[in-house]
ZAMARGU-4260 file (C-alpha; in steps of 0.2 Angstrom, whole numbers, plus 5000, padded with zeros to 4 digits):
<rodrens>
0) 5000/5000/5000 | 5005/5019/4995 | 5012/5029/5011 | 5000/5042/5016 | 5002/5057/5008
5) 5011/5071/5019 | 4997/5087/5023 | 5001/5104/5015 | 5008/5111/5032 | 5020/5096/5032
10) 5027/5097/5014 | 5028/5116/5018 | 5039/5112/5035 | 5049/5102/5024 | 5052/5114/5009
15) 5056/5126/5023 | 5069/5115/5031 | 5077/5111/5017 | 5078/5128/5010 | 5084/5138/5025
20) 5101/5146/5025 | 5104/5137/5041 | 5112/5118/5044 | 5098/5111/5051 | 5094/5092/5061
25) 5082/5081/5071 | 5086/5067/5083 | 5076/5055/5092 | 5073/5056/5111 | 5087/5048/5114
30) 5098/5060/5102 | 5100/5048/5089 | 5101/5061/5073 | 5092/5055/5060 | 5089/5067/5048
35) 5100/5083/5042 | 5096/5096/5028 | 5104/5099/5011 | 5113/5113/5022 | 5122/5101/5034
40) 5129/5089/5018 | 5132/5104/5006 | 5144/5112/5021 | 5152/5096/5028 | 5151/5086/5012
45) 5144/5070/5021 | 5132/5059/5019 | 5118/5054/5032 | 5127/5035/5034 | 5139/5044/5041
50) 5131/5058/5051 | 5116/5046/5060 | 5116/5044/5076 | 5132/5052/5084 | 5142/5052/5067
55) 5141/5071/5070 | 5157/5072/5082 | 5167/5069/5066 | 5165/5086/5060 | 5171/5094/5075
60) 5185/5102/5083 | 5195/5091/5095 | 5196/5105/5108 | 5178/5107/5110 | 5171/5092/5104
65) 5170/5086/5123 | 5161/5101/5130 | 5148/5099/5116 | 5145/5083/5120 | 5142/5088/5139
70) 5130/5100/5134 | 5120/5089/5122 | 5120/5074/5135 | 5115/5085/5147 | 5101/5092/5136
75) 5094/5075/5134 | 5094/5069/5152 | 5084/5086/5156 | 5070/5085/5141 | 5075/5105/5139
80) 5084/5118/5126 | 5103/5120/5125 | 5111/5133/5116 | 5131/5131/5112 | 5144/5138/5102
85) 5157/5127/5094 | 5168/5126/5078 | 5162/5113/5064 | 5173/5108/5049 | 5169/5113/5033
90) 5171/5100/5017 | 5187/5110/5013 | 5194/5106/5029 | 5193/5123/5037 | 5183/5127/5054
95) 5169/5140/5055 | 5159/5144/5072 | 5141/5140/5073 | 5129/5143/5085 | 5118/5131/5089
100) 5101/5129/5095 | 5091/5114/5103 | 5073/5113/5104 | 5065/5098/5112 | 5046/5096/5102
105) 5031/5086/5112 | 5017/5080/5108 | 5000/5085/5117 | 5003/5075/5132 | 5019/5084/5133
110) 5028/5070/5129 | 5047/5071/5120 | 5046/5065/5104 | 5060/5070/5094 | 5073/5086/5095
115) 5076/5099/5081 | 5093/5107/5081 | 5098/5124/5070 | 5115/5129/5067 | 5119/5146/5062
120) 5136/5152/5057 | 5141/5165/5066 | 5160/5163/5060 | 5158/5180/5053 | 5153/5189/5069
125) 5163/5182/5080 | 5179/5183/5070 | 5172/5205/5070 | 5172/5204/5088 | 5189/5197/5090
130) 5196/5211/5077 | 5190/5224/5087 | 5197/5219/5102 | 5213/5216/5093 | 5214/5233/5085
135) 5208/5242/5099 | 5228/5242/5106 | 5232/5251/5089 | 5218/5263/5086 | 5228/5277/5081
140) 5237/5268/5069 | 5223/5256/5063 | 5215/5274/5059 | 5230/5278/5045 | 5234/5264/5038
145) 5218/5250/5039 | 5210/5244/5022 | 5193/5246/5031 | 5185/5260/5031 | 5184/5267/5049
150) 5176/5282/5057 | 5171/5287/5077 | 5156/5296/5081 | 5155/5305/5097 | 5141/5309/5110
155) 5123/5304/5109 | 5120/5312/5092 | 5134/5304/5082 | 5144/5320/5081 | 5156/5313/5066
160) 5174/5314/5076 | 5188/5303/5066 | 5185/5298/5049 | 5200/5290/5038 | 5202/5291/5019
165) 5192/5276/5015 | 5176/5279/5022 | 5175/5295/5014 | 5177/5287/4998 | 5164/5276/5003
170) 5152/5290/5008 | 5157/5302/4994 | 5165/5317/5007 | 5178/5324/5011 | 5185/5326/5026
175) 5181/5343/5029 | 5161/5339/5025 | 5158/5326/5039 | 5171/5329/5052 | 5164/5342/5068
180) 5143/5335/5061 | 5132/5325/5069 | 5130/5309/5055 | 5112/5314/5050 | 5118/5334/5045
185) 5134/5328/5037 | 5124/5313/5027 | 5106/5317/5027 | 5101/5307/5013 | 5104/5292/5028
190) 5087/5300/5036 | 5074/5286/5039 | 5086/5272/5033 | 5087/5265/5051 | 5107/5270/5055
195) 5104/5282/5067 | 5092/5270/5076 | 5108/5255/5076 | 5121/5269/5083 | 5106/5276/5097
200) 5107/5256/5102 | 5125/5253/5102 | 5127/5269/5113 | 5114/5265/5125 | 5117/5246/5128
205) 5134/5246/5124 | 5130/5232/5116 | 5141/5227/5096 | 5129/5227/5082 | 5137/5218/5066
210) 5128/5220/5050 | 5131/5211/5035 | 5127/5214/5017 | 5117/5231/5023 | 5110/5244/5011
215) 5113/5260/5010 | 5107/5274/4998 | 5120/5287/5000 | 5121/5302/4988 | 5139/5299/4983
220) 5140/5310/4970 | 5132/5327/4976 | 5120/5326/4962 | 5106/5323/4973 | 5104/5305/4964
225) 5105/5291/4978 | 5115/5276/4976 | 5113/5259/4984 | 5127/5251/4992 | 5130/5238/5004
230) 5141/5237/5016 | 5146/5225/5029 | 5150/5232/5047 | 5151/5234/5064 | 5147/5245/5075
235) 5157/5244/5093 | 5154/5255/5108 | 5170/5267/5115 | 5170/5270/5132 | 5181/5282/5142
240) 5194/5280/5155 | 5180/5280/5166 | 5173/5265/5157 | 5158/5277/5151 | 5152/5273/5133
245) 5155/5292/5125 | 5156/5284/5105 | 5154/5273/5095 | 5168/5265/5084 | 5163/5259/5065
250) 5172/5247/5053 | 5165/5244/5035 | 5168/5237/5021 | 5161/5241/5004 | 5151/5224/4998
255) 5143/5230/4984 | 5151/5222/4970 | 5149/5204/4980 | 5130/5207/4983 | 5126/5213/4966
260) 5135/5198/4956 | 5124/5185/4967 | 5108/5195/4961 | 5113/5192/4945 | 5116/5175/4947
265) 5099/5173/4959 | 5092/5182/4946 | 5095/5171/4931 | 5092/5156/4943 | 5075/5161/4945
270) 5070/5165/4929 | 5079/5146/4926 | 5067/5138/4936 | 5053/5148/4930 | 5057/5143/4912
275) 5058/5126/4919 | 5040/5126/4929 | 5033/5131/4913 | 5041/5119/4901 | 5036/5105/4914
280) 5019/5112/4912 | 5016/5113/4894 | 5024/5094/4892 | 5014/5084/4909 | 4999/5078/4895
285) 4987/5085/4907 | 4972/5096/4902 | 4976/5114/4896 | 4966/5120/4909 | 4979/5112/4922
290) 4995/5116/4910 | 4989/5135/4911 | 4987/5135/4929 | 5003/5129/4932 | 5011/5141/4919
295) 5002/5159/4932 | 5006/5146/4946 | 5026/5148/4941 | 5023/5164/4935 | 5020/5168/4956
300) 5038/5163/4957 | 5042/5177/4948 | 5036/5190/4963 | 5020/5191/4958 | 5005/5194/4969
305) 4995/5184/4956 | 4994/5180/4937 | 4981/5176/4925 | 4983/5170/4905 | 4968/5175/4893
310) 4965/5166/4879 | 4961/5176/4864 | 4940/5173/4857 | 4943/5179/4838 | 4925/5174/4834
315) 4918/5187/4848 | 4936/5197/4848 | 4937/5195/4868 | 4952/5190/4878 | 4944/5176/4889
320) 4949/5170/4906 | 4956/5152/4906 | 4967/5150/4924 | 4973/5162/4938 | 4984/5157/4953
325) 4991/5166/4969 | 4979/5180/4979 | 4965/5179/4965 | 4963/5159/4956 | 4945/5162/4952
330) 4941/5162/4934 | 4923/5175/4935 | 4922/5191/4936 | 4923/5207/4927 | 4937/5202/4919
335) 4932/5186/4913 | 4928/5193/4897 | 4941/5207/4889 | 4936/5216/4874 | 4953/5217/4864
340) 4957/5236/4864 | 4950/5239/4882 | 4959/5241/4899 | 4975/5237/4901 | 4975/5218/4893
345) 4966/5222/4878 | 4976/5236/4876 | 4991/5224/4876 | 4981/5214/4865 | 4979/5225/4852
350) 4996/5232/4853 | 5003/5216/4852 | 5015/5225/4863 | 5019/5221/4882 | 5018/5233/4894
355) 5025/5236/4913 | 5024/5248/4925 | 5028/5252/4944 | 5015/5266/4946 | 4999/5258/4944
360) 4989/5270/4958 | 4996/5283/4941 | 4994/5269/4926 | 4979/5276/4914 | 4979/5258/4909
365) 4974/5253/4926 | 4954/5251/4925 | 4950/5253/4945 | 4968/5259/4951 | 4957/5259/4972
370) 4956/5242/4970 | 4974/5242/4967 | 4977/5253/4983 | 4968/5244/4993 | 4979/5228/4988
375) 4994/5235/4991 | 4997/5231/4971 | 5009/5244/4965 | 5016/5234/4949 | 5010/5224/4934
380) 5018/5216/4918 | 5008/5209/4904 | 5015/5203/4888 | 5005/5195/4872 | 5004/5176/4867
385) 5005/5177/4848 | 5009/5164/4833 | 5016/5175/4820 | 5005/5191/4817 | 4989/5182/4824
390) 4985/5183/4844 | 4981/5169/4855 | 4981/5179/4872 | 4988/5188/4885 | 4998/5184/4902
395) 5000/5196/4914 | 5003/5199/4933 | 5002/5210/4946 | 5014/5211/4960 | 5017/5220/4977
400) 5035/5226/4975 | 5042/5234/4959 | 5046/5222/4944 | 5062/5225/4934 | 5064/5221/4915
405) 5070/5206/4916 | 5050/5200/4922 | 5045/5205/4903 | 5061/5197/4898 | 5056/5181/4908
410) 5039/5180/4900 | 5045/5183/4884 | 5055/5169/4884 | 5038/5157/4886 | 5024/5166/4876
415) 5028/5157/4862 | 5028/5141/4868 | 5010/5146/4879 | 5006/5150/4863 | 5011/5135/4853
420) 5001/5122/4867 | 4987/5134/4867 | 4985/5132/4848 | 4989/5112/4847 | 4973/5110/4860
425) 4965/5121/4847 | 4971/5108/4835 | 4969/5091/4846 | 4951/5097/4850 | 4946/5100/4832
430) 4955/5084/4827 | 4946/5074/4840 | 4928/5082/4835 | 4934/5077/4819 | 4939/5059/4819
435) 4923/5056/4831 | 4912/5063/4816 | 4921/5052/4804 | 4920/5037/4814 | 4901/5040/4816
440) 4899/5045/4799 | 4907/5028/4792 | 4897/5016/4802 | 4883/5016/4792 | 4890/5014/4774
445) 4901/4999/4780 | 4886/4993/4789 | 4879/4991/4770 | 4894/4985/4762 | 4895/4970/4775
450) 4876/4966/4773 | 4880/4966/4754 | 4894/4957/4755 | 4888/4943/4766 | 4871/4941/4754
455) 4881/4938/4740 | 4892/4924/4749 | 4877/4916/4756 | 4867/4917/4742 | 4871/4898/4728
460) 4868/4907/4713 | 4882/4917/4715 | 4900/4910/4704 | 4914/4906/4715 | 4924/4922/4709
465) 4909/4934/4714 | 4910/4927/4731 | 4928/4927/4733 | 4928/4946/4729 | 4912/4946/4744
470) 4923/4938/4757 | 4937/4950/4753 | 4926/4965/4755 | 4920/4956/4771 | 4936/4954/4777
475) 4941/4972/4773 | 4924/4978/4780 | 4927/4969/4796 | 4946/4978/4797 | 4941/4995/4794
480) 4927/4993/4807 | 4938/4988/4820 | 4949/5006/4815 | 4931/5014/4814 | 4928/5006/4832
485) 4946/5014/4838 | 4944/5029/4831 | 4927/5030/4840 | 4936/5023/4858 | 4951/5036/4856
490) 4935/5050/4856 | 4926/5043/4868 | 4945/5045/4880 | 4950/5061/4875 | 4933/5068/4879
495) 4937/5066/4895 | 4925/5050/4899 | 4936/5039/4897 | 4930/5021/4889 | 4918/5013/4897
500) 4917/4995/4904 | 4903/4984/4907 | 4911/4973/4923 | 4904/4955/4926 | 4910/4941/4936
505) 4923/4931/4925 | 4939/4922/4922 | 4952/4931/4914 | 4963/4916/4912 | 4949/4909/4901
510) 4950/4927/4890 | 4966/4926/4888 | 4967/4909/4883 | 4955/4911/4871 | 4966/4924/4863
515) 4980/4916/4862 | 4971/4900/4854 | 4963/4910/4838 | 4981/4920/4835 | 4989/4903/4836
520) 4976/4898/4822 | 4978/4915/4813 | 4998/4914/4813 | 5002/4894/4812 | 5021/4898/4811
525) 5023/4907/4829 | 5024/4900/4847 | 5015/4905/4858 | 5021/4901/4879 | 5008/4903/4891
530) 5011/4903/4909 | 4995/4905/4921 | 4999/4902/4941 | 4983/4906/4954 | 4968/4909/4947
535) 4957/4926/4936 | 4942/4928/4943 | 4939/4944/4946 | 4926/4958/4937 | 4932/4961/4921
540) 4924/4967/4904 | 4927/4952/4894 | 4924/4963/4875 | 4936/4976/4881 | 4949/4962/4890
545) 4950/4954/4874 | 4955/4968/4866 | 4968/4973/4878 | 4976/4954/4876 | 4974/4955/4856
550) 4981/4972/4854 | 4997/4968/4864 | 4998/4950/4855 | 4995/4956/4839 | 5009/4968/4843
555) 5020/4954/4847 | 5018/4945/4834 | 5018/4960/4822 | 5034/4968/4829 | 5044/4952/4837
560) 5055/4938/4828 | 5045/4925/4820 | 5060/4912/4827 | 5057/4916/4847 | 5039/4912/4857
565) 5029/4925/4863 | 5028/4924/4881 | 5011/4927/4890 | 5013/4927/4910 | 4998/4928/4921
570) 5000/4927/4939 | 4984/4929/4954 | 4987/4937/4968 | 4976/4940/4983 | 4970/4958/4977
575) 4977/4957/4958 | 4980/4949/4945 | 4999/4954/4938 | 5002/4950/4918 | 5016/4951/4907
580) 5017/4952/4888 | 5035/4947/4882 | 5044/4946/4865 | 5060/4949/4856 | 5064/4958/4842
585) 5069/4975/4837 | 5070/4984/4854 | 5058/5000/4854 | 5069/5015/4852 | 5073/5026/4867
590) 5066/5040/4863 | 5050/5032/4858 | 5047/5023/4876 | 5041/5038/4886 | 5026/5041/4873
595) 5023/5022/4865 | 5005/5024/4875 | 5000/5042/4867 | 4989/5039/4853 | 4993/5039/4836
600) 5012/5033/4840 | 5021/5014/4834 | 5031/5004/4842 | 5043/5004/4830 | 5047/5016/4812
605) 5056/5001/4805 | 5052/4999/4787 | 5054/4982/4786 | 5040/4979/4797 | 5020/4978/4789
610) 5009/4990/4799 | 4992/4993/4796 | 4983/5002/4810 | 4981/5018/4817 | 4992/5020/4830
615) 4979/5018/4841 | 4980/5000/4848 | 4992/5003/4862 | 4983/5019/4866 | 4965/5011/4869
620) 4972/4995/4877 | 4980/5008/4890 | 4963/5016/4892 | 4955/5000/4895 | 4968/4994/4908
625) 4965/5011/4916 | 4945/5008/4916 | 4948/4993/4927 | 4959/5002/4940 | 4973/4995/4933
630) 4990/5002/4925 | 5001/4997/4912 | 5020/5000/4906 | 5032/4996/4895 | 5053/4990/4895
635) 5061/4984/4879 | 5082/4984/4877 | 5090/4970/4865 | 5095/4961/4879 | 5078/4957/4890
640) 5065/4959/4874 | 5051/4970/4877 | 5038/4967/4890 | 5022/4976/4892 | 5018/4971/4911
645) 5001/4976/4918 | 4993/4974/4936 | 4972/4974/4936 | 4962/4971/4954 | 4952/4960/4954
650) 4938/4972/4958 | 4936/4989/4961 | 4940/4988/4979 | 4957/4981/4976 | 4959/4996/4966
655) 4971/5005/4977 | 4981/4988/4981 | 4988/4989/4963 | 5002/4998/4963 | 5009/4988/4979
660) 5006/4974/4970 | 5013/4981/4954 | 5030/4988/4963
</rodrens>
């Protein structure tokens, strides 16, 4: 049986966990650690064989490994939180400082059931605070000669007394135009950015504040143009010879180029995986309604507060709604319907042009820019879905913080390809409507030929020759209503109904058997090996099971050596009955395997091989399998032949016992 599926708030836990910056565990009661996050292995370069249980103290520092171990024990035996700091080695062989945190978790009763354990590196930090105290013995000459850049503020408001070179660079002054001023006059643009809040705390509590990768928006060149920087710091408390805090000491260093290359790279990531979540969509084979969905669900991905597609009405010259995802996923409403060249997604429409903004309270596109207040929505991005000059819709999506151009560059790089499955549905739809006309449309013509036909066979006036040409049309009647019959069955699936079965009590041996006896009377130069063990009853549709054994014979015999038998395996189980059809021949090609059950495909392109269906056969013995509550696949290499294996409860309340019985 299928584990039980995780709920939403587990899988999210889980996602979290995995995704966190931090190295993260859990243990057992007793501590055993059995699970660690992609953190922990990316920075020890371990495995969890190695890590479980108490693997752990191999990644830590001799000289404190012992004290750890104390506090963890200790932790145990108490059922309560530890924090500790210790060194951990990297895979590299280096040692950085975390600190750790323990968290015992119960259940209701307040019983322990497992510990979770968060390491955070504050190698960083801790390596700032030892610096300071270092260089606090060599202030003086720290100030002239440091690679940092270092200034003093004095007093509660920050009165800017000592500044070296470097941070005057970084802050676009000169000396003379920050030293004797409180921070706020000699930088003002730094008003409501929070510094003066982090230097009011340092002074009070006396307490180090380190930043790292902080912005700042610093007007570095007098134009009255801000610039964002980012900086790593810290800011240390000075006190007197009284051992009175009367400053605050700073040390920073210009990060900038560091933080923007990692956007860059996040950046290109992101739209990476976006282009992946919509390729994945387009390609599942599930209903355009679901591929759409996904498509706005990874367009969310891309900071959006929600996201819509339209597709493009030509008949009624409307953009209409077709899947939504993130703040809004309903499909009604006043914008269900677009008139092309109206609000901002017909005007897109029309234009065949996208269109972004960051001011949509301002945006004349915007139809109800309240609405958008009231949202906090202050940016959107559209962008057409067209096939040469013709439109087939418009995606679009609103977001809470601003969008950049790399958003229309993102969906640019995907409106085609919407585009292009929007338009095969189009196609598929209409071919399916089709092919279900035509197969209703023939019946009745070949009903009269056959009728014909068999008068003229039965009839004893009729010359030999006559009624050799009537049994030839019989035959050929009879082949083209079976296609007429597949053609009908691949309709009847694709509509969504999937084929129907009547099921009855029965012996599915005895179909199969009979199955194999009339191809052994249809092909007298092949083998046929059939292996039955157990027994079929069951509830099966005897005309559609038939089918299922026929189509995957006939395909044997049509695709496999003539010289080797065709093996036929049954075998019952208690809840199942599991099947295998195996031959050897040409082995189906690679690429083929993935869509040998989508309609319309061969097993094989060979052209030696005499082929005369639709395509169809493997497609509608999939369906039935599927009606039954079963499933089907497929292997085939030179080697082990190619076997179409098959699992089928034995009724419709074994149905979820299949794929146990499968695996």
């Amino acid at each position: 049986m299928p584990s039980p599926s995780l709920s939403q708030e587990q899988v999210l836990l889980r996602v979290l966990f995995e995704a966190m910056p931090q190295l993260g565990w859990t243990a057992q009661p007793d501590g055993f650690i059995d699970c660690y996050n992609r953190g922990w292995y990316d920075y020890t370069g371990t495995t969890l064989e190695q890590m479980q249980g108490w693997g752990w103290e191999s990644v830590h520092h001799p000289e404190h490994l012992a004290r750890a171990k104390g506090l963890w024990t200790r932790a145990i035996e108490l059922g309560e939180p530890v924090e500790m700091e210790f060194p951990l080695r990297h895979r590299d062989g280096e040692f950085r400082w975390f600190l750790t945190r323990v968290q015992p978790i119960r259940d209701e009763s307040g019983t322990l059931i497992r510990w979770v354990g968060i390491n955070t590196d504050i190698h960083d930090q801790r390596m700032a605070r030892e610096f300071l105290q270092e260089q606090r013995a060599r202030y003086v000459r720290l100030f002239s000669q440091a690679p940092a850049a270092i200034a003093m503020f004095r007093g509660p408001t920050h009165i800017v007394d000592l500044a070296n070179p470097l941070v005057c660079r970084l802050w676009g002054r000169q000396p003379e135009q920050v030293l004797g001023k409180p921070i706020l006059e000699a930088l003002p643009e730094l008003r409501g950015q929070g510094f003066d809040t982090l230097l009011d705390g340092v002074f009070q509590s006396g307490v180090a504040y380190v930043g790292t990768e902080i912005p700042a928006r610093l007007d570095r060149t007098g134009s009255g143009t801000l610039e964002t920087v980012y900086f790593n710091f810290v800011y240390e408390a000075v006190r007197n010879d009284a051992g009175a805090i009367d400053g605050v000491a700073v040390i920073a260093v210009d990060v900038t180029p560091q933080v923007t290359a990692r956007e860059v790279i996040a950046l290109r990531a992101r739209q990476s995986d976006f282009e992946a979540g919509v390729g994945s969509a387009l390609t599942s084979g599930e209903p355009l309604s679901v591929q759409l969905r996904r498509c706005c669900e990874a367009m969310v991905t891309l900071g959006a507060a929600f996201a819509r597609i339209w597709i493009h009405n030509e008949a009624d010259g409307v953009l209409e709604l077709q899947a939504s995802a993130g703040l809004y996923t309903h499909l009604d409403g006043p914008h269900s319907r677009v008139p092309v060249g109206q609000y901002k997604i017909g005007l897109i429409a029309a234009e065949r042009r996208p269109h972004l903004t960051n001011q949509v309270f301002d945006d004349p596109r915007v139809s109800d820019p309240e609405w958008a207040r009231r949202e906090g929505l202050t940016a959107f991005a559209g962008y057409p879905m067209t096939i040469g000059d013709r439109l087939v819709g418009v995606m679009a999506l609103f977001a809470r913080e601003p969008l950049g151009d790399d958003v229309l560059q993102a969906l640019g790089t995907v409106a085609s390809q919407i585009a292009l499955a929007i338009e095969r549905d189009r196609t598929d739809r209409f071919r399916e409507m089709f092919i279900g006309m035509l197969g209703h449309d023939l019946r009745n013509p070949l009903s009269a030929i056959l009728t014909g036909a068999q008068a003229l066979i039965v009839n004893p006036e009729v010359p030999d020759r006559p009624k050799q040409t009537a049994e030839r049309m019989q035959r050929s009647v009879h082949r083209m209503s079976r296609m007429v019959d597949q053609l009908l069955d691949y309709t009847r699936a694709r509509s969504g109904g999937g084929i129907p079965v009547v099921l009855v009590p029965a012996d599915l041996f005895a179909v199969c058997r009979e199955t194999v006896q009339e191809l052994e009377q249809a092909h007298t130069g092949r083998r046929f090996d059939l292996r039955l063990s157990g027994d079929g009853d069951g509830e099966w549709d005897l005309d559609r099971m038939s089918q299922v054994f026929s189509n995957l014979l006939g395909n044997a015999v049509t695709y496999g050596r003539a010289d080797e038998p065709i093996r036929v395996t049954l075998q019952g189980g208690p809840t199942a009955i599991l099947g295998e059809v195996l031959s050897f021949g040409a082995p189906i090609p690679p690429p083929v395997l993935p869509h040998i059950f989508h309609p319309f495909r061969r097993a094989t392109d060979l052209k030696t091989t005499s082929t005369s269906g639709l395509g169809l056969g493997l497609f509608i013995t999939r369906e039935i399998v599927r009606a039954h509550g079963g499933t089907i696949s497929v292997s085939s290499s030179a080697d082990q032949g190619t076997a179409f294996a098959f699992a089928l409860p034995r009724s419709q309340a074994g149905v979820h016992g299949v794929a146990g019985l499968e695996a």
